[in-house]
C-alpha positions as CSV (number, residue, x, y, z in Angstrom):
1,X,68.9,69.5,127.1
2,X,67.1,67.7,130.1
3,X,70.2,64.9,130.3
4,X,72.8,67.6,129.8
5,X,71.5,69.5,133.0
6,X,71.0,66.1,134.7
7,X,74.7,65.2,133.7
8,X,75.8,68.4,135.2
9,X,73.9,68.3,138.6
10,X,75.1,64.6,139.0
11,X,78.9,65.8,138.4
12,X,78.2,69.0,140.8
13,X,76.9,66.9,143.6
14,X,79.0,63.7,143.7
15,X,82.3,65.1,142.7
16,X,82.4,66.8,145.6
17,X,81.5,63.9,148.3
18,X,84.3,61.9,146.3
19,X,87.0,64.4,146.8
20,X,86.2,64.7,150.6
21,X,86.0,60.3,150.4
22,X,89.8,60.7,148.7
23,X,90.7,63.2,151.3
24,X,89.2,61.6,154.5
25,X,91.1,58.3,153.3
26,X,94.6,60.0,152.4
27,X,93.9,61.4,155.7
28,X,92.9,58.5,157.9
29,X,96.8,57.1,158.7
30,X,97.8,60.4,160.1
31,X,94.8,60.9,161.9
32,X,95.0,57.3,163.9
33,X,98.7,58.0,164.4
34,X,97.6,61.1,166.4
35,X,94.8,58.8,167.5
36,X,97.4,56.3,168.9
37,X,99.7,58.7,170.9
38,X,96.9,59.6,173.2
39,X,97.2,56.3,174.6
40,X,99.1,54.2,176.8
41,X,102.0,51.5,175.1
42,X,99.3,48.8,176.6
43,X,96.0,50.3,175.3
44,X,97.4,50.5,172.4
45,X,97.3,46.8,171.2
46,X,94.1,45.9,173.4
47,X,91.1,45.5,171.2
48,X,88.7,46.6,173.9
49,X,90.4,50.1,173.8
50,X,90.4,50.7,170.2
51,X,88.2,53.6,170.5
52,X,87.3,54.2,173.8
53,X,90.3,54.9,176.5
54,X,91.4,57.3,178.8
55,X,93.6,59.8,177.1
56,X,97.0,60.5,178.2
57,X,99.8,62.9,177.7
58,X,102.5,60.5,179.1
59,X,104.0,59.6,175.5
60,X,104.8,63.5,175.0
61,X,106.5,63.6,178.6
62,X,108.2,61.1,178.0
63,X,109.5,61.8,174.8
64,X,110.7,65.4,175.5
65,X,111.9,64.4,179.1
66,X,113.8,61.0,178.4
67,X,114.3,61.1,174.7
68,X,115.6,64.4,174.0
69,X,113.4,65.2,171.1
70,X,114.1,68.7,170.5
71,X,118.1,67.7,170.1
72,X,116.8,65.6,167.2
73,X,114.2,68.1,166.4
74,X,117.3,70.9,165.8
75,X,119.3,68.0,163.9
76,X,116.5,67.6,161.7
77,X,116.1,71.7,161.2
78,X,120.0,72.1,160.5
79,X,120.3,69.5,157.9
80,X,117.2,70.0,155.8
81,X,117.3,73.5,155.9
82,X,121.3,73.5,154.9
83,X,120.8,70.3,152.3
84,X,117.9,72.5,151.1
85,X,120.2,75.3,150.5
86,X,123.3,73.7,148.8
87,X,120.9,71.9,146.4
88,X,119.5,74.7,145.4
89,X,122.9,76.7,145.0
90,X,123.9,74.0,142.6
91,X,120.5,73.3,140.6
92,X,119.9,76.4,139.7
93,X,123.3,77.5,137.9
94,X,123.3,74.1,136.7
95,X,119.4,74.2,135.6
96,X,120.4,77.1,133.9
97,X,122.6,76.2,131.7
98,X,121.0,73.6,130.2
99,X,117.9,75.7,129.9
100,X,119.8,78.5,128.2
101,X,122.6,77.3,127.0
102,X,121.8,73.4,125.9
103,X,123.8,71.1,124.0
104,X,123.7,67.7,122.2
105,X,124.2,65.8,125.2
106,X,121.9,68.2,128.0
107,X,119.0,65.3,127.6
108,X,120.9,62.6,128.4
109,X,123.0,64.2,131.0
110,X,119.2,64.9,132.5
111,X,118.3,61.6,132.1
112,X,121.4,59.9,133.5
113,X,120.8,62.3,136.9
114,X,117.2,60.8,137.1
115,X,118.7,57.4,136.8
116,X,121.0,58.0,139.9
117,X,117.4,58.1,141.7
118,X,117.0,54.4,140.6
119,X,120.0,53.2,142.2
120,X,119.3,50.8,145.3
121,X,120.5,52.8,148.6
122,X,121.6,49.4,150.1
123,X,124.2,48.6,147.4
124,X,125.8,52.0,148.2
125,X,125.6,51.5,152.1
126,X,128.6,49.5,152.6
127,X,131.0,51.4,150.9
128,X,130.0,54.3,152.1
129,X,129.8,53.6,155.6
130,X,133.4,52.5,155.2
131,X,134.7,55.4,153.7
132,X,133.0,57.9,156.3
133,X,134.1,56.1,159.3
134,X,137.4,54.6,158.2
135,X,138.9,57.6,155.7
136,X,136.9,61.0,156.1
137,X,136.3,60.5,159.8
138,X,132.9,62.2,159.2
139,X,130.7,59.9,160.3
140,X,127.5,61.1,162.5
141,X,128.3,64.8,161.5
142,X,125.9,67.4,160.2
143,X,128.6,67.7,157.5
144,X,128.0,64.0,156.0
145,X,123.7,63.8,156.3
146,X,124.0,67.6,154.6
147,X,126.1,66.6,151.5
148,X,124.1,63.2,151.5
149,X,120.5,64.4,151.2
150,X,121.8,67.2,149.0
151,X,123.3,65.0,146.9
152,X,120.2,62.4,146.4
153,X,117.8,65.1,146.0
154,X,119.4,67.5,143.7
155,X,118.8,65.3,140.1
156,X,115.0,66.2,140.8
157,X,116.3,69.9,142.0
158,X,117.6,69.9,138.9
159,X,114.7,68.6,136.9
160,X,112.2,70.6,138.1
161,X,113.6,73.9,137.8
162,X,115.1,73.0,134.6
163,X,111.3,72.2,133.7
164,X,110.6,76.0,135.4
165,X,113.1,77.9,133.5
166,X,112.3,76.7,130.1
167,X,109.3,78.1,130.2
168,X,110.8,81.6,130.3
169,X,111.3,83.2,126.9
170,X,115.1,83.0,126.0
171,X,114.6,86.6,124.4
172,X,114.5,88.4,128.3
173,X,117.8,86.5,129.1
174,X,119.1,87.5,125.7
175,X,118.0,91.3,126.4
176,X,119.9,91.3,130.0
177,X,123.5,90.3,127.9
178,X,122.5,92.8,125.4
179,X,122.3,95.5,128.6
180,X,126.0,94.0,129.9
181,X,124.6,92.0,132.7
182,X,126.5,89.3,134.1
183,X,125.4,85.3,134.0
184,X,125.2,85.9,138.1
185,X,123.2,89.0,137.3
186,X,121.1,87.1,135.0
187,X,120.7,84.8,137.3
188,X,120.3,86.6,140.6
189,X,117.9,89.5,139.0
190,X,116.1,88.1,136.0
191,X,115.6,84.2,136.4
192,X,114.8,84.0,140.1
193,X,112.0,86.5,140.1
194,X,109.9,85.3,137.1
195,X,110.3,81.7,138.0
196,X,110.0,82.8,141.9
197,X,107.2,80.3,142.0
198,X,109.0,77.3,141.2
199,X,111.9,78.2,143.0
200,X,110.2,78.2,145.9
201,X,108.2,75.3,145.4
202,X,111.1,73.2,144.6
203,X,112.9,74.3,147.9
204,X,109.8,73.0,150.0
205,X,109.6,70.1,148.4
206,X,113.4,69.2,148.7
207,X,113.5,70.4,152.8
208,X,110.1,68.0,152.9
209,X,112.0,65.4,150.7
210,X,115.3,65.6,153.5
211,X,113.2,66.1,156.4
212,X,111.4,62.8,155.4
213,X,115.3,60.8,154.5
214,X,115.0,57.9,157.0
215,X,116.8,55.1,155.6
216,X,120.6,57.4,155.4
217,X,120.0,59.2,158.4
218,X,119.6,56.3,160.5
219,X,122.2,54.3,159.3
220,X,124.9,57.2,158.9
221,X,124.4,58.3,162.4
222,X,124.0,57.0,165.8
223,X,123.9,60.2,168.3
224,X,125.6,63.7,167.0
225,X,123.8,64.1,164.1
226,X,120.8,61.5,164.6
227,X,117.6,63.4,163.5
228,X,113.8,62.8,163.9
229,X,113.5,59.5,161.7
230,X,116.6,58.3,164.1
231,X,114.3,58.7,167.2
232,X,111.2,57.1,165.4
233,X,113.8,54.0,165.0
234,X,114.8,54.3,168.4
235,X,111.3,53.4,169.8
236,X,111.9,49.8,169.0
237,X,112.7,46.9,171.4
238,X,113.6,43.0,171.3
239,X,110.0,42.8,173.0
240,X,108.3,44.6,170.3
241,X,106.9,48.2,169.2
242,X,105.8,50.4,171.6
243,X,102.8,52.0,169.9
244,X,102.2,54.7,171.8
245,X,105.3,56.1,172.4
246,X,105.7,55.3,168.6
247,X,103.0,57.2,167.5
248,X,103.5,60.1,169.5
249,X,107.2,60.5,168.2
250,X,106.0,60.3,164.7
251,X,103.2,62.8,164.9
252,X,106.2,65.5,166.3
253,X,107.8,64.5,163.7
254,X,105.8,64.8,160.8
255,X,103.8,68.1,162.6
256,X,106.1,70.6,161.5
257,X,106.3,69.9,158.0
258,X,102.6,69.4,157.6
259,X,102.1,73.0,159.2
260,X,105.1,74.2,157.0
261,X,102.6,72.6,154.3
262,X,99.3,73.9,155.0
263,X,100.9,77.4,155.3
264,X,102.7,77.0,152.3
265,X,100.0,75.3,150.0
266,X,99.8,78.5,148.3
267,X,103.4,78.6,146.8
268,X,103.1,75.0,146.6
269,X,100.3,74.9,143.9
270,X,101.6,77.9,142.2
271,X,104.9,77.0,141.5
272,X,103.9,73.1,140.3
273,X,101.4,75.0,138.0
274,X,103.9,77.2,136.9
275,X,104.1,77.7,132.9
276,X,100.9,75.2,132.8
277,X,98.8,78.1,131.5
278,X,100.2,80.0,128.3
């Protein structure tokens, strides 16, 4: 009894202190980026000034006075938000079909989406640089980055809410076309609300996944359409990085979508639990 208590004191008071270890660690990179954009480009790489400098708000200035960040900030909004949307308008009819109405082939067709995710984004950069600038005549528009982070995000749109809406009962989707209600109705008034949860959590994770994009947003725009990771590219010069000014565009860019986040750690946790608990 003694070693059982003892085992259960131990796990009490040590599991704790590892968590915060894990968290303090996860935590650390952000923390020294914010760190970093208090100081000046040259303090920045002097050893002597690693902790101890005088703070400055020049990177910030600078930034929002000579690099336009809130134009890049509103490029960022309007694609994520709208790549956000159309993924979402296709994954879920298409999640439910193959919840609700599956066939030989819905496992493989899942699989061969997720596959798509494997492919190397350089291979694919050539061509379709080409095509936008040469043929479509789309290149830097909000059009092109929308269609393009909808389209590499929405196999894991897909999967997760297909993953959500098998854990409904088929029998309530079966009652509704009983009652004469329609596949939108089914949709739009039955499926949404009790899988609310992962819905949601699957559209914050695929605005955080396009918000994020860096590699096709900097190389399928240069000024029209150039969002947030564009800028962050941007502070990069034949003599080098500029660390400060570096670190203070990245911590504007990465601040909204860790307050969107925090605030929405809530719907976040529910909808990744959702149908873990019969």
């Amino acid at each position: 009894m003694s070693i059982v208590t003892e085992k259960t004191n131990f796990g009490k008071f040590y599991r704790p202190i590892l968590a915060w270890i894990v968290a303090l660690l996860f935590f650390f990179p952000i923390f020294w980026m914010i760190f970093t954009s208090f100081k000046t480009d040259a303090d920045a790489v002097k050893p002597e000034h690693l902790i101890f400098f005088k703070p400055t708000l020049d990177n910030y200035l600078n930034m929002t006075e000579n690099y336009d960040y809130w134009r890049f900030a509103v490029n960022s909004i309007i694609t994520s938000t709208f790549a956000t949307a159309l993924a979402l308008s296709v994954g879920i009819p298409a999640a439910y079909s193959m919840a609700f109405n599956p066939s030989r082939r819905t496992k493989d067709v899942l699989v061969w989406m997720l596959s798509t995710k494997m492919l190397p984004a350089a291979a694919v950069l050539y061509p379709m640089t080409f095509l936008t600038k040469n043929f479509l005549n789309i290149f830097d528009t909000h059009f092109l980055v929308i269609i393009v982070l909808c389209l590499i995000n929405l196999p894991i749109v897909i999967w997760m809410l297909f993953t959500y809406f098998k854990e409904i009962p088929k029998e309530i989707i079966e009652a509704g076309k009983m009652d004469g209600v329609s596949t939108w109705g089914e949709i739009k008034d039955i499926l949404i609300p009790l899988a609310w949860g992962g819905v949601a959590s699957t559209a914050l994770l695929c605005f955080i996944f396009c918000w994020n994009e860096a590699y096709w947003t900097v190389r399928l725009t240069t000024i029209d359409a150039a969002t947030l990771s564009k800028l962050i590219e941007g502070n990069r010069a034949p003599e080098g990085l500029f660390f400060g000014r570096l670190s203070a565009v990245s911590t504007a860019a990465v601040g909204p979508i860790i307050i969107l986040g925090w605030f929405c750690q809530k719907q976040l946790v529910q909808g990744l639990t959702f149908g873990a608990v019969k």
